[in-house]
Biopython code that builds the backbone (N, CA, C, O; Angstrom):
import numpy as np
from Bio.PDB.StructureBuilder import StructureBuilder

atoms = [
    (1, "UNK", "N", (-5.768, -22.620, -2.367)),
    (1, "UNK", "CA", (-6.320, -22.339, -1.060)),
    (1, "UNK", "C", (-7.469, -23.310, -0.810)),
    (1, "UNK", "O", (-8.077, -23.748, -1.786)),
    (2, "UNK", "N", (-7.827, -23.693, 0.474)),
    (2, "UNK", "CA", (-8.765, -24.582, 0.859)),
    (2, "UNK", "C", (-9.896, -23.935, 1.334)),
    (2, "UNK", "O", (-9.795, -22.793, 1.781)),
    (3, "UNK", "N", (-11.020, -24.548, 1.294)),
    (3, "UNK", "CA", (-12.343, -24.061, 1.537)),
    (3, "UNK", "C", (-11.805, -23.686, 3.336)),
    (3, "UNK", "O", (-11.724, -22.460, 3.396)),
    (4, "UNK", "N", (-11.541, -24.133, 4.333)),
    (4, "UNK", "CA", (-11.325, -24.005, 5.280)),
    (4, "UNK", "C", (-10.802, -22.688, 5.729)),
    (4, "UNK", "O", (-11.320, -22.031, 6.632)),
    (5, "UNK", "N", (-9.317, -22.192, 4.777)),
    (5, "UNK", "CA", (-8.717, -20.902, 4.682)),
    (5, "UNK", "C", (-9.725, -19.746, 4.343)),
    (5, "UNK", "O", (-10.048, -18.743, 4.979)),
    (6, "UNK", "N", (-10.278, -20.452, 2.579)),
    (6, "UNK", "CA", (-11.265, -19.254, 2.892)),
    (6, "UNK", "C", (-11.965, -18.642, 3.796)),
    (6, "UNK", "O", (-11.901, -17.426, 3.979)),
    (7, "UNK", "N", (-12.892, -19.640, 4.616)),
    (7, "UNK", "CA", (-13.590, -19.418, 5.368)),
    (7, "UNK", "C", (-12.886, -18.124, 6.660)),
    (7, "UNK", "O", (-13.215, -17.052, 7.169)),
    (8, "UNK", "N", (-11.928, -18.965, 6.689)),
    (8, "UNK", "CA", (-11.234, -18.014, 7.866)),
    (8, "UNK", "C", (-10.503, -16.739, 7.415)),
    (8, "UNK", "O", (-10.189, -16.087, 8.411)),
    (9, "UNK", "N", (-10.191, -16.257, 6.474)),
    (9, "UNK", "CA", (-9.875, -15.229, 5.947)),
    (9, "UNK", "C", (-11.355, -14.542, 6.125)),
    (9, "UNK", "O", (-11.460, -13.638, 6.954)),
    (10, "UNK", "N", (-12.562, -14.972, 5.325)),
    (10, "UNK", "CA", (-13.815, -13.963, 5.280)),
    (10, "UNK", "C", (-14.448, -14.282, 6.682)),
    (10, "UNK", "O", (-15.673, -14.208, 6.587)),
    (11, "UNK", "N", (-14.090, -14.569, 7.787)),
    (11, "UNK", "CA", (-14.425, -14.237, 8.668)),
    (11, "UNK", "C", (-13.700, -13.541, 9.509)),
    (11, "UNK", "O", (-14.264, -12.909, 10.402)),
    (12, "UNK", "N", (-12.814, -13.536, 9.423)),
    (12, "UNK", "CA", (-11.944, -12.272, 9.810)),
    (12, "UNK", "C", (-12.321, -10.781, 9.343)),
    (12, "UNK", "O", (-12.278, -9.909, 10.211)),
    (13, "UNK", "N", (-12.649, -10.461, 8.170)),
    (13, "UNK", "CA", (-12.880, -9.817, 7.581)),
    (13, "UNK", "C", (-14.123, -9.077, 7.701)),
    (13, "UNK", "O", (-14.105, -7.853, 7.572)),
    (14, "UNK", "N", (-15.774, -10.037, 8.060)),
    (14, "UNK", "CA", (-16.575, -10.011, 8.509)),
    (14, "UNK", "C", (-17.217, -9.060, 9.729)),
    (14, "UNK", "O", (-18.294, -8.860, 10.289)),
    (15, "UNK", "N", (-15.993, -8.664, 9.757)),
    (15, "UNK", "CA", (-16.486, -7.448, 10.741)),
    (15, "UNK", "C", (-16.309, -6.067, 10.486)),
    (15, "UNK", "O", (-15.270, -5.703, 9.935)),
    (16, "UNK", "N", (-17.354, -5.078, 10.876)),
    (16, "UNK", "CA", (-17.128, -4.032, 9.715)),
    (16, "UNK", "C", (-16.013, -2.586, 10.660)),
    (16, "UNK", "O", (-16.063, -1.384, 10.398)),
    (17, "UNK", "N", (-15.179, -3.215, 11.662)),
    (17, "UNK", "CA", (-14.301, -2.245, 11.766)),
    (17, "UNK", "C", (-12.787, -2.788, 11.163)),
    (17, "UNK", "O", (-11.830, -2.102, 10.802)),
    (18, "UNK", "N", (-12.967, -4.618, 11.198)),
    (18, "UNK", "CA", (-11.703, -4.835, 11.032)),
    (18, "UNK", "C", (-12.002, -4.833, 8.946)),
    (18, "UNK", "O", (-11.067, -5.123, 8.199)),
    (19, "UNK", "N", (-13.057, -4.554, 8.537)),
    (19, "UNK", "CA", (-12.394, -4.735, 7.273)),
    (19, "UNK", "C", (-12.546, -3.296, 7.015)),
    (19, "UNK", "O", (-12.130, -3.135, 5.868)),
    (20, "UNK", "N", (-12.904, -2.244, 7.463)),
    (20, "UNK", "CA", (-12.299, -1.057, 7.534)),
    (20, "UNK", "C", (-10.896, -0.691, 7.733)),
    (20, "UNK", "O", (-10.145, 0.026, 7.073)),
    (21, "UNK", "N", (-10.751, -1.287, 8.684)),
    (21, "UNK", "CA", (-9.266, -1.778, 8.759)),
    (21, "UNK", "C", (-7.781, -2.284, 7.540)),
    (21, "UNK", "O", (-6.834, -1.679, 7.039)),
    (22, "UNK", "N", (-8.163, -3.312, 7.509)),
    (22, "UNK", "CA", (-7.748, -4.056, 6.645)),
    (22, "UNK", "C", (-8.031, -3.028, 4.764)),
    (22, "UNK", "O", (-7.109, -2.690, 4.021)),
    (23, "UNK", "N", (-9.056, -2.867, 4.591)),
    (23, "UNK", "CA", (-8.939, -1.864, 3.207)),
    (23, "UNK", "C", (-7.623, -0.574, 3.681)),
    (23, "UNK", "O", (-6.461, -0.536, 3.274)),
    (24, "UNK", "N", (-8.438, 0.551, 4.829)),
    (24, "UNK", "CA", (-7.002, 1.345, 4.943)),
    (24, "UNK", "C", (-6.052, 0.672, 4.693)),
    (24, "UNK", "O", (-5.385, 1.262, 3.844)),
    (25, "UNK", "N", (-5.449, -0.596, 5.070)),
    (25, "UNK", "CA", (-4.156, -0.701, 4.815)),
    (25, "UNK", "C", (-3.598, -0.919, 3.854)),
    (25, "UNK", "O", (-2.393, -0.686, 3.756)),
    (26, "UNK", "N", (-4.593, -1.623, 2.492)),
    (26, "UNK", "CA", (-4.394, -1.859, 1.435)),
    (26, "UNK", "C", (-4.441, -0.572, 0.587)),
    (26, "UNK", "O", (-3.707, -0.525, -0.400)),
    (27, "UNK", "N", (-5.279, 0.533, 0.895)),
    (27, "UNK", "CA", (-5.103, 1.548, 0.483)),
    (27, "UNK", "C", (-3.693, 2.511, 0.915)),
    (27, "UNK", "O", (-3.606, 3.548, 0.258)),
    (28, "UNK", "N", (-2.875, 2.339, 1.678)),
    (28, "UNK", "CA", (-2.017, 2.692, 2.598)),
    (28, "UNK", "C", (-0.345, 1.729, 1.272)),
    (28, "UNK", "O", (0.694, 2.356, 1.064)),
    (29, "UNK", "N", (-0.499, 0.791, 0.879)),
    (29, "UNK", "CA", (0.402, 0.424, 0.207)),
    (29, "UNK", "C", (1.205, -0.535, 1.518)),
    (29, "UNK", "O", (0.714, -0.915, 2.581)),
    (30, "UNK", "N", (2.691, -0.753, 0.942)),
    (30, "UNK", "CA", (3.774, -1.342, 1.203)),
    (30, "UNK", "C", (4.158, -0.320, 2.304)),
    (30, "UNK", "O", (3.814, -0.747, 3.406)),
    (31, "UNK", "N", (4.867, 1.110, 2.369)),
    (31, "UNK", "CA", (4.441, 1.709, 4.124)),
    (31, "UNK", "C", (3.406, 1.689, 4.587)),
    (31, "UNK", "O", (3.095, 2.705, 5.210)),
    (32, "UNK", "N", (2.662, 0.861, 4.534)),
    (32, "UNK", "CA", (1.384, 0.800, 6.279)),
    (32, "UNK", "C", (1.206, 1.875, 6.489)),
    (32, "UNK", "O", (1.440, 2.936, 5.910)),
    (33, "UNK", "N", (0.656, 1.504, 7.589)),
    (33, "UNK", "CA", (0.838, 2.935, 8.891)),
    (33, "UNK", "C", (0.602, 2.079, 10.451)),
    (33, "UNK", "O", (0.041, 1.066, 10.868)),
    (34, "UNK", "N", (1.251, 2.977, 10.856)),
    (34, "UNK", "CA", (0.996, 2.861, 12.339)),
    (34, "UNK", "C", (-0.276, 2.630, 12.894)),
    (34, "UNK", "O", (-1.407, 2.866, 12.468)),
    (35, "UNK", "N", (0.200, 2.049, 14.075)),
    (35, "UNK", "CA", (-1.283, 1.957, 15.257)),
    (35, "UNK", "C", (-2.189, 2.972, 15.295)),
    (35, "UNK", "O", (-3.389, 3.075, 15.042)),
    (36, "UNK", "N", (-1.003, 3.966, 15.814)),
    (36, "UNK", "CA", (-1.793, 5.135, 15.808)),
    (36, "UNK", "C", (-2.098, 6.092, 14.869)),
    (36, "UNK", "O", (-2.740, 7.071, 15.249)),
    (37, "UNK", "N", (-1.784, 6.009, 13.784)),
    (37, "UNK", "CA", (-2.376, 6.348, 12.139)),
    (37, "UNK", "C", (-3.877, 6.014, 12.186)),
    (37, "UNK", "O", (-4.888, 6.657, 11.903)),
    (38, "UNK", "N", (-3.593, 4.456, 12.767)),
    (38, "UNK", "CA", (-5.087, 3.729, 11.814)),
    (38, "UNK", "C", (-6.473, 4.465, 13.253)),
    (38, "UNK", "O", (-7.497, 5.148, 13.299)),
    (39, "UNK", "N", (-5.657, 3.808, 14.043)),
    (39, "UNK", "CA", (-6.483, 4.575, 15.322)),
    (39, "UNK", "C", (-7.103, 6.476, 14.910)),
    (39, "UNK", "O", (-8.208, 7.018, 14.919)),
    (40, "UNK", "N", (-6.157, 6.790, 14.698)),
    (40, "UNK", "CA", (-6.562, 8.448, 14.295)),
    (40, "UNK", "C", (-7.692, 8.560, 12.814)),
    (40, "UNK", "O", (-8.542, 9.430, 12.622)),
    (41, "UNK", "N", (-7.442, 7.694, 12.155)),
    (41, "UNK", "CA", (-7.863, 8.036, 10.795)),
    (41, "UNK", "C", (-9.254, 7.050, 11.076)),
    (41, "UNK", "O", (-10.165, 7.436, 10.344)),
    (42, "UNK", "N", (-9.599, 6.060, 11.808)),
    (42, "UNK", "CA", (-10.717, 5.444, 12.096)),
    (42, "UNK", "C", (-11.223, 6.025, 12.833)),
    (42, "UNK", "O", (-12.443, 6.108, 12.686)),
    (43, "UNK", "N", (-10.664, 6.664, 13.890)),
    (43, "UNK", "CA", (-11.232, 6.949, 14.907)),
    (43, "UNK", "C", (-11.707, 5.812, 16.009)),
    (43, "UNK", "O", (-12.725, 5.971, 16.682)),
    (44, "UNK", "N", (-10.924, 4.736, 16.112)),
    (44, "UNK", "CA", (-11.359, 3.770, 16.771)),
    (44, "UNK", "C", (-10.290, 3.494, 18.168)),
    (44, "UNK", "O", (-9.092, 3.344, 17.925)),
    (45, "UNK", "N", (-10.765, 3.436, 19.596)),
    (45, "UNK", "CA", (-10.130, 3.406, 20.429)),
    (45, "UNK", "C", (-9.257, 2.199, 21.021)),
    (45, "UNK", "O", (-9.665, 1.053, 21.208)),
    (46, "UNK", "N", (-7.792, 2.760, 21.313)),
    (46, "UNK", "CA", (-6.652, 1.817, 20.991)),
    (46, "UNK", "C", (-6.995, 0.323, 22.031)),
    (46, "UNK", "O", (-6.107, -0.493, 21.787)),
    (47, "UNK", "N", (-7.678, -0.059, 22.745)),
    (47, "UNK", "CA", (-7.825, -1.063, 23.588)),
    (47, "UNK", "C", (-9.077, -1.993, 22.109)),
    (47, "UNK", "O", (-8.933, -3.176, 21.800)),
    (48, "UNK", "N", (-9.889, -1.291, 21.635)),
    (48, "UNK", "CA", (-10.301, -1.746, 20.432)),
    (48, "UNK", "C", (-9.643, -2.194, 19.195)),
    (48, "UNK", "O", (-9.759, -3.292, 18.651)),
    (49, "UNK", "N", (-8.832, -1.036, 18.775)),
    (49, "UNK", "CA", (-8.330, -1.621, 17.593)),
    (49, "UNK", "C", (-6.697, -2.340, 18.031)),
    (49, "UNK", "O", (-5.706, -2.059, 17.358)),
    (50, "UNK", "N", (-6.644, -3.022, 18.906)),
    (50, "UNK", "CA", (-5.828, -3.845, 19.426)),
    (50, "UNK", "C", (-6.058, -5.222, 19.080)),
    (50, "UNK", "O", (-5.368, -6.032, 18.461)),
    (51, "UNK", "N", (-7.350, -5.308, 19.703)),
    (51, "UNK", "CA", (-8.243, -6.654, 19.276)),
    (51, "UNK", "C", (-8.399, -7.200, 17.920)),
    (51, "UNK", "O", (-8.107, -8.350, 17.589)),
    (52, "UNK", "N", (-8.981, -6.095, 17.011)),
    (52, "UNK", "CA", (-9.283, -6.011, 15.499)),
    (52, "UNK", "C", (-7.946, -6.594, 14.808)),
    (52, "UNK", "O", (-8.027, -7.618, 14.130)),
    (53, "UNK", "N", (-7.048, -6.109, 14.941)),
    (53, "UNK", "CA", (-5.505, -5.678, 14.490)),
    (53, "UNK", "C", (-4.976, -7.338, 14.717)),
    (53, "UNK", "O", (-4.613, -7.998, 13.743)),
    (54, "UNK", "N", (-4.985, -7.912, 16.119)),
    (54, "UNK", "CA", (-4.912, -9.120, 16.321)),
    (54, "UNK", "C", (-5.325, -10.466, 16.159)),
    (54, "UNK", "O", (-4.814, -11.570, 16.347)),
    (55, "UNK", "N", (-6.864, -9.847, 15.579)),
    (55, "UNK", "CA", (-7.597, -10.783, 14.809)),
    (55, "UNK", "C", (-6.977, -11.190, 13.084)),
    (55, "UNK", "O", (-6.700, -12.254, 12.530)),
    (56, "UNK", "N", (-6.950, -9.648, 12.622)),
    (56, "UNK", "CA", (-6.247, -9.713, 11.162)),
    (56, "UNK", "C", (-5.053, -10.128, 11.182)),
    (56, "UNK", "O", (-4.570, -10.516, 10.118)),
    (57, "UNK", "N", (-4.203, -10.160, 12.483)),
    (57, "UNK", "CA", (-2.768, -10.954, 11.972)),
    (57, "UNK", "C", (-2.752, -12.199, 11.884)),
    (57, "UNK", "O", (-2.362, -12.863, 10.923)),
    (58, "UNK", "N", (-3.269, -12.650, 13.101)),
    (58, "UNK", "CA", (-3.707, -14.170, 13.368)),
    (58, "UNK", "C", (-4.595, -14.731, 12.004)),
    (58, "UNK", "O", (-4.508, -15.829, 11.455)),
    (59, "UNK", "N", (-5.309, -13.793, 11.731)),
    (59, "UNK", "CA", (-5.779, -14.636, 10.166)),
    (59, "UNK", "C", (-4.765, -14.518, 9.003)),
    (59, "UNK", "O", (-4.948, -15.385, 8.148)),
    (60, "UNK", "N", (-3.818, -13.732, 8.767)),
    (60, "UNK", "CA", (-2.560, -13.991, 8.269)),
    (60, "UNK", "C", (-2.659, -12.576, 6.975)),
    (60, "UNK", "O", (-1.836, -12.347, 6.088)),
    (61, "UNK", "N", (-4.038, -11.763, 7.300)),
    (61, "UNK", "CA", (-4.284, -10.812, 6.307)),
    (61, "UNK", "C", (-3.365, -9.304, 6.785)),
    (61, "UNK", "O", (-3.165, -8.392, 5.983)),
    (62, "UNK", "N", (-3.108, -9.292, 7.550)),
    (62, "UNK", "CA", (-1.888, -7.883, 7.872)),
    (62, "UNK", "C", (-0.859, -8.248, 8.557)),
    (62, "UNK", "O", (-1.064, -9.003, 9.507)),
    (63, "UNK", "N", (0.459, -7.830, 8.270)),
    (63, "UNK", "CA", (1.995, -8.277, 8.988)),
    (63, "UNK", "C", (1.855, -7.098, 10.047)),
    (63, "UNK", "O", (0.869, -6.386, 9.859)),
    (64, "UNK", "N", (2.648, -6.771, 11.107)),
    (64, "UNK", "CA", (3.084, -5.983, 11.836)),
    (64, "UNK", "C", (4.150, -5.809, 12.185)),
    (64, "UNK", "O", (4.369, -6.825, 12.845)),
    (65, "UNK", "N", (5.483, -4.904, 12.237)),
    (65, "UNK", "CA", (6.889, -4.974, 12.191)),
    (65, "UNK", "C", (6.850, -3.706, 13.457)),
    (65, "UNK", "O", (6.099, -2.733, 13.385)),
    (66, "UNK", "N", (7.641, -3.910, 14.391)),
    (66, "UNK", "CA", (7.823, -3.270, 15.433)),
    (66, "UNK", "C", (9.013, -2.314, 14.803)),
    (66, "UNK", "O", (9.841, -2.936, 14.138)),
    (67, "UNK", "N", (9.187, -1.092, 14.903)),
    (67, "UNK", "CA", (10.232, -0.051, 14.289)),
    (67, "UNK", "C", (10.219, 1.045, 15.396)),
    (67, "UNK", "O", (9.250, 1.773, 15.612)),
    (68, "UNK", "N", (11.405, 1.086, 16.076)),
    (68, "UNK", "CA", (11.497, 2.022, 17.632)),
    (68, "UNK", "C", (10.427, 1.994, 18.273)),
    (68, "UNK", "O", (9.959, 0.969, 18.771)),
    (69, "UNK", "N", (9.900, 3.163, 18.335)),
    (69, "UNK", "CA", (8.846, 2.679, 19.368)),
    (69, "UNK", "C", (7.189, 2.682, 19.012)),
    (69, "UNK", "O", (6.217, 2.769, 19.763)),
    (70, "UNK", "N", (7.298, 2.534, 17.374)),
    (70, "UNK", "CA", (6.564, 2.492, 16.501)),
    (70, "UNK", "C", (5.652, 0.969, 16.347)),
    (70, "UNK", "O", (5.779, 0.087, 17.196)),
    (71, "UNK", "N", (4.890, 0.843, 15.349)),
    (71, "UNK", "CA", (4.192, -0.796, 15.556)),
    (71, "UNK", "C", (3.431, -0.051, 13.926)),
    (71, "UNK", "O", (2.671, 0.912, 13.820)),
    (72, "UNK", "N", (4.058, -1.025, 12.757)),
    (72, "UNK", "CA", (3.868, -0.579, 11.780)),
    (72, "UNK", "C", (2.978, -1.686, 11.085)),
    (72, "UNK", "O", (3.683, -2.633, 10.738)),
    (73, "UNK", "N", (1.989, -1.808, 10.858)),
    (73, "UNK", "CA", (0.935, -2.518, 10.109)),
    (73, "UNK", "C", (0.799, -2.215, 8.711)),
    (73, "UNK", "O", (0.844, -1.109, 8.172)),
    (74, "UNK", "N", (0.559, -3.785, 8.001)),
    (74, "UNK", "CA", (0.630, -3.431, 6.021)),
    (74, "UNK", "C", (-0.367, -4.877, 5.822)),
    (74, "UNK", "O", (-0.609, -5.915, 6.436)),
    (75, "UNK", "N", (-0.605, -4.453, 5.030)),
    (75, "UNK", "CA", (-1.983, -5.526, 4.524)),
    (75, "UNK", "C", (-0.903, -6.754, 3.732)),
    (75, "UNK", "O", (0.113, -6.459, 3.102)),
    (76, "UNK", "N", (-1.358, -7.978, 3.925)),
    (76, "UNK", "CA", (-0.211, -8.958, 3.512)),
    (76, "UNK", "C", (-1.113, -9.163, 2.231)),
    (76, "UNK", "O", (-2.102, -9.897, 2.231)),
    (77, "UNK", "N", (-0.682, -8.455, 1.160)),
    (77, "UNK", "CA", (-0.955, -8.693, -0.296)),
    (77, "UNK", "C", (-1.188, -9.772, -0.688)),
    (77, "UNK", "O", (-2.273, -10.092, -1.173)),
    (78, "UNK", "N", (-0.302, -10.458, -0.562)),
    (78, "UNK", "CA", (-0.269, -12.411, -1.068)),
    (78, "UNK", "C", (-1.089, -12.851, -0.451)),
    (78, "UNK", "O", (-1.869, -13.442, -1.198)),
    (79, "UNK", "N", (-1.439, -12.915, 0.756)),
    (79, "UNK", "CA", (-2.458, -13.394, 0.863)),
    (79, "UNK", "C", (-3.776, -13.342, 0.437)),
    (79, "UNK", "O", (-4.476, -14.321, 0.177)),
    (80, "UNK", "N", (-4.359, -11.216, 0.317)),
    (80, "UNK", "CA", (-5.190, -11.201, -0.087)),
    (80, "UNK", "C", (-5.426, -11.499, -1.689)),
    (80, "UNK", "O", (-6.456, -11.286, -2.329)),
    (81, "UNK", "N", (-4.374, -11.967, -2.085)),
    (81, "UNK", "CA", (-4.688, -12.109, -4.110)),
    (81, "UNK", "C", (-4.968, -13.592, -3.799)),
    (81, "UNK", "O", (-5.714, -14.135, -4.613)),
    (82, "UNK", "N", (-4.582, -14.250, -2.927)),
    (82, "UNK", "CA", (-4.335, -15.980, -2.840)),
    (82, "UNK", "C", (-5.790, -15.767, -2.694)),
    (82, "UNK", "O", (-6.394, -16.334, -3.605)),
    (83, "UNK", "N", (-6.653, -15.074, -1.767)),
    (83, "UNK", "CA", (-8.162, -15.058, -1.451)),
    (83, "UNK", "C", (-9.099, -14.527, -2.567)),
    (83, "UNK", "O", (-10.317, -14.702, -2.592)),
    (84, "UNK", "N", (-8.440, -13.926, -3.389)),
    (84, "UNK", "CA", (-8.998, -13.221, -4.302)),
    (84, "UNK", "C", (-9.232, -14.170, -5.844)),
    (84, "UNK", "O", (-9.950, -14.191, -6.844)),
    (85, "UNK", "N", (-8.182, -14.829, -5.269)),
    (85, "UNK", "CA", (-7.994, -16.047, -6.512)),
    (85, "UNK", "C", (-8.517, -16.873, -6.417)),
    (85, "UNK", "O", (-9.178, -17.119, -7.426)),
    (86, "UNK", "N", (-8.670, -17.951, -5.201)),
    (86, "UNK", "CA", (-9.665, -18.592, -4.727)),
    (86, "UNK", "C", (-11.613, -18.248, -5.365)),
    (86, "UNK", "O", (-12.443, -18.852, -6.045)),
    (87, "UNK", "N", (-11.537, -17.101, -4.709)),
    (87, "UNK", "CA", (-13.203, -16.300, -5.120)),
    (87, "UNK", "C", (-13.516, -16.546, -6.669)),
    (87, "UNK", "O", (-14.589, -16.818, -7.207)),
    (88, "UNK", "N", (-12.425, -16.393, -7.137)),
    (88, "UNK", "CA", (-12.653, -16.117, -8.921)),
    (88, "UNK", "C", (-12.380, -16.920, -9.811)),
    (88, "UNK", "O", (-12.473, -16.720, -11.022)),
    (89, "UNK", "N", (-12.033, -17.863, -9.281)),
    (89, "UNK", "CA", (-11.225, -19.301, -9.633)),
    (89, "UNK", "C", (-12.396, -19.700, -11.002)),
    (89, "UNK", "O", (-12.147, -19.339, -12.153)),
    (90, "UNK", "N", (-13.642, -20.472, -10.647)),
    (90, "UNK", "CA", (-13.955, -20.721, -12.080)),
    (90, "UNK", "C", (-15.494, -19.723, -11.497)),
    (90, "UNK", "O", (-16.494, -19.933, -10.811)),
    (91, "UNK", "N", (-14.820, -18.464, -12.360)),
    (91, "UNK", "CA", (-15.935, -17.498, -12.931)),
    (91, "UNK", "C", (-16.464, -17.271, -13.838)),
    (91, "UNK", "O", (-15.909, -16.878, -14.864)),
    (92, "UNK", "N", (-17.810, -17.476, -13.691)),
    (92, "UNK", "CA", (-18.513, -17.558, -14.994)),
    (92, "UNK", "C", (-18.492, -18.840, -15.549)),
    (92, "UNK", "O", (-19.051, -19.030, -16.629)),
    (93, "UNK", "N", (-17.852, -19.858, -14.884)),
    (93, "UNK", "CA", (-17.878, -21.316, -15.244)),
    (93, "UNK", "C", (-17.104, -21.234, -16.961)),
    (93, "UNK", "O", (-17.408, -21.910, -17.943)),
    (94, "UNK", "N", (-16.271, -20.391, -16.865)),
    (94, "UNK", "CA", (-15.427, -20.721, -17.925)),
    (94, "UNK", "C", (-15.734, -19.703, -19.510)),
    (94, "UNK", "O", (-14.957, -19.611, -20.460)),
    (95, "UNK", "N", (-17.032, -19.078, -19.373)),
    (95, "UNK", "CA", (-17.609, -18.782, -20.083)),
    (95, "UNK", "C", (-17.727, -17.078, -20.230)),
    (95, "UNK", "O", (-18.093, -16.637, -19.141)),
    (96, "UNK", "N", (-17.596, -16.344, -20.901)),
    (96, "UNK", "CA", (-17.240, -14.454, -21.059)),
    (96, "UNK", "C", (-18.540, -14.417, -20.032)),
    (96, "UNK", "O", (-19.534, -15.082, -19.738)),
    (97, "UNK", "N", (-17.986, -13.416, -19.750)),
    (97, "UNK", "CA", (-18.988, -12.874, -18.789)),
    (97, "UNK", "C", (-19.047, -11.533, -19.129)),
    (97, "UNK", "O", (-18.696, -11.394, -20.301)),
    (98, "UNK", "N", (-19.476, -10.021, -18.356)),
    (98, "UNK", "CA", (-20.206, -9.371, -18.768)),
    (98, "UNK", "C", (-18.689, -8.261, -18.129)),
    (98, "UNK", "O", (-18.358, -7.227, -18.709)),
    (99, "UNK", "N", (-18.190, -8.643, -17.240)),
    (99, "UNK", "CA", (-16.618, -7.872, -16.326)),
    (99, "UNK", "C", (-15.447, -8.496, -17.153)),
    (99, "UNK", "O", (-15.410, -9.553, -17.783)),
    (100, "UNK", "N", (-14.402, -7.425, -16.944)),
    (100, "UNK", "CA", (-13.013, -8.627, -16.971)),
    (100, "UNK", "C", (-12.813, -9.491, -15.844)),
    (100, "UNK", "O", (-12.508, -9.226, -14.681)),
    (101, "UNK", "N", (-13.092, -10.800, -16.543)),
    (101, "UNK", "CA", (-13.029, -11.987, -15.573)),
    (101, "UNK", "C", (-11.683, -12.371, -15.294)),
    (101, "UNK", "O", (-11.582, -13.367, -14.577)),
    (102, "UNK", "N", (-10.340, -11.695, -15.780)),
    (102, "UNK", "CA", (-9.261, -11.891, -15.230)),
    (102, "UNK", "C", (-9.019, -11.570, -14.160)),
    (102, "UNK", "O", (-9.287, -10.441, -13.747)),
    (103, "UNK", "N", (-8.400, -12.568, -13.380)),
    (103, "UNK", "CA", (-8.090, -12.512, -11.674)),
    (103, "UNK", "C", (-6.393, -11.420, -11.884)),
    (103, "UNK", "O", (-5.324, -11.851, -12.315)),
    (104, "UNK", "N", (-6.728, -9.803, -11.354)),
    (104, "UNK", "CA", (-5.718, -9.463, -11.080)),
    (104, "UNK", "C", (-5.226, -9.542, -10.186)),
    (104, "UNK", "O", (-5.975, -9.832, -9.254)),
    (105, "UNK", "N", (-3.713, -9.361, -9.820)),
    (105, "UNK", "CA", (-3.151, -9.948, -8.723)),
    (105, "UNK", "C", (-2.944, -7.985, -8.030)),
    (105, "UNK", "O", (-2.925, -6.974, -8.731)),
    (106, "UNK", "N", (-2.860, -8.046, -6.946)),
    (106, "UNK", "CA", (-2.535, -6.300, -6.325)),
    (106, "UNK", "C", (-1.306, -6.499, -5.715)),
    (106, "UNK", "O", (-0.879, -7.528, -5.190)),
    (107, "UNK", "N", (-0.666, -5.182, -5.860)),
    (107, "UNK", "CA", (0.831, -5.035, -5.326)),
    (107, "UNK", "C", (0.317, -3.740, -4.321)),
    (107, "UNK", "O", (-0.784, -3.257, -4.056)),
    (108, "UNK", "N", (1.581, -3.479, -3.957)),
    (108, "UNK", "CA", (1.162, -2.725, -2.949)),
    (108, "UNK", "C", (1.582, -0.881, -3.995)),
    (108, "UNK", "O", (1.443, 0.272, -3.584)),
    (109, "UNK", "N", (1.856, -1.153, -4.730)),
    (109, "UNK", "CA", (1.889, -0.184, -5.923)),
    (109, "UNK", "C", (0.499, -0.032, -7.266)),
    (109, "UNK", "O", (0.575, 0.620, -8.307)),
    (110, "UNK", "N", (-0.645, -0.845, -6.788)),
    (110, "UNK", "CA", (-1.459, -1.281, -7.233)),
    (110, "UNK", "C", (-1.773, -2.241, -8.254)),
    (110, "UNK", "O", (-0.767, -2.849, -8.619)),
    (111, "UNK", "N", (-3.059, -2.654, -8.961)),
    (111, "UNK", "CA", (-3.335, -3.855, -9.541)),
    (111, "UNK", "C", (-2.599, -3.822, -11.013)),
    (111, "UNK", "O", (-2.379, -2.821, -11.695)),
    (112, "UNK", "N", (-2.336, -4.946, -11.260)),
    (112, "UNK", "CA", (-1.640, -5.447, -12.509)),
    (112, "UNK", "C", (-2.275, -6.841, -13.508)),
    (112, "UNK", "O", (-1.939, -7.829, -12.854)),
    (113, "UNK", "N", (-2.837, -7.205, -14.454)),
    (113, "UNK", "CA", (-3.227, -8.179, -14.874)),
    (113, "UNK", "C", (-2.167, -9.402, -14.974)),
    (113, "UNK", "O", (-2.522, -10.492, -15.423)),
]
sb = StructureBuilder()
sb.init_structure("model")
sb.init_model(0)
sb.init_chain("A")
sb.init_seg("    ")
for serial, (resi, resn, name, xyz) in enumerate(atoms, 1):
    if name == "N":
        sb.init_residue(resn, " ", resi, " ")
    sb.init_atom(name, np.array(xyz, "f"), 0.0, 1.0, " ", f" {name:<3s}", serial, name[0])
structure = sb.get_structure()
């Protein structure tokens, strides 16, 4: 990943409804949830989290799949481990550190080394 991507991933992110956002969904797994899931469970109003929602796709951190008359949102995993990997890349400059400095990767079934 390029310093550039990063940037635009953590600014997407940077805002504290869309990374409210964006965690529900990662907490939410591989079924998402709906618009109106995230809307109900945030409590955030749908002309709002329209915007938010459109910001995180366009940064490439949540997919959205239209299903009847549904609009189903899921946190795009790969991307966030690609960002996650980036962050951790040389941690600790190579040297033990005080955490497990292994970069786990997350599924939507949760983290795995």
């Amino acid at each position: 990943m390029e310093n550039k991507e990063a940037v635009r991933l953590l600014a997407a992110l940077a805002q504290e409804t869309r990374l409210a956002i964006f965690r529900l969904l990662v907490e939410a797994g591989s079924d998402g949830l709906t618009v109106g899931q995230i809307a109900e469970q945030l409590g955030v109003p749908s002309p709002t989290l329209s915007f938010h929602l459109k910001e995180l796709a366009h940064a490439g951190l949540i997919k959205t799949q239209q299903q009847s008359r549904f609009v189903f949102c899921t946190a795009d995993f790969g991307q966030m481990n690609a960002l996650l990997a980036y962050l951790t890349e040389n941690c600790c400059a190579g040297e033990p550190c005080g955490v497990d400095a292994a970069v786990k990767s997350c599924t939507p079934e949760g983290f795995r080394n």
